[in-house]
C-alpha positions in Angstrom: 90.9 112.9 78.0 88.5 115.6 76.5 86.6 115.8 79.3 87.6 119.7 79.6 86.5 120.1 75.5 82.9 120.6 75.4 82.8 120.6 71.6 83.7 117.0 72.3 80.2 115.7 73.8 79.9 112.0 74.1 78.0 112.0 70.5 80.7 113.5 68.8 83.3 111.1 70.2 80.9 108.4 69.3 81.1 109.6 66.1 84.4 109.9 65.3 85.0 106.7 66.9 82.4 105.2 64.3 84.0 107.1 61.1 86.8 105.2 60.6 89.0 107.5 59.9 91.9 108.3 61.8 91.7 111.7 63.5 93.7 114.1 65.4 92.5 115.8 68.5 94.6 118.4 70.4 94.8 117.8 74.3 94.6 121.0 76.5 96.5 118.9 79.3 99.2 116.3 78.7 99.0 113.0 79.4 101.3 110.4 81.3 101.9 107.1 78.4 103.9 104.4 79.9 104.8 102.3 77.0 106.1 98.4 78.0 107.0 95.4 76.0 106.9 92.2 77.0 107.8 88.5 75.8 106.9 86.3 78.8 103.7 87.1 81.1 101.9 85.2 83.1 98.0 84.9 82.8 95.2 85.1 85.8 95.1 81.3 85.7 99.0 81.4 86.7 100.2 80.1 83.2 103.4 81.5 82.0 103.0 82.4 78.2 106.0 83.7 75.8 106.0 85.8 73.0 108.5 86.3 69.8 110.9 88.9 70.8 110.3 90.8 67.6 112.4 93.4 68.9 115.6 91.6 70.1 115.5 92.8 73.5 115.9 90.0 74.9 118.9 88.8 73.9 120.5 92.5 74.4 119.4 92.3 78.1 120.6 88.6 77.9 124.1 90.1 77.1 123.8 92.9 79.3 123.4 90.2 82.3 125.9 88.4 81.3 128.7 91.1 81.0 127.3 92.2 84.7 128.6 88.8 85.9 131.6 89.0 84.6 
């Protein structure tokens, strides 16, 4: 992502990676974020695994689904 900042050499990114302190850096291009949430996945073994739905979205889609049918 800041491969078109030269100011921003691998060092300095090391660096501010190292500082711990948050930092902002203006992008020259944007970037594409794709944000997901999920409560149920399934791992490389093929073991399904659930989350809490912190969220509630769940049981929103759950109600969604169920006024579809109806």
């Amino acid at each position: 992502m800041l491969r078109d900042q030269p100011e921003w050499t691998a060092e300095a990114i090391e660096q501010a990676m190292a500082s711990g302190k948050e930092r902002h850096v203006k992008l020259t291009a944007p970037i594409p974020v794709h944000i997901v949430y999920f409560t149920a996945w399934v791992d490389h073994y093929g073991t399904l695994h659930f989350a809490s739905d912190v969220y509630g979205y769940d049981k929103k889609q759950a109600q969604r689904r169920a006024q579809q049918d109806t």
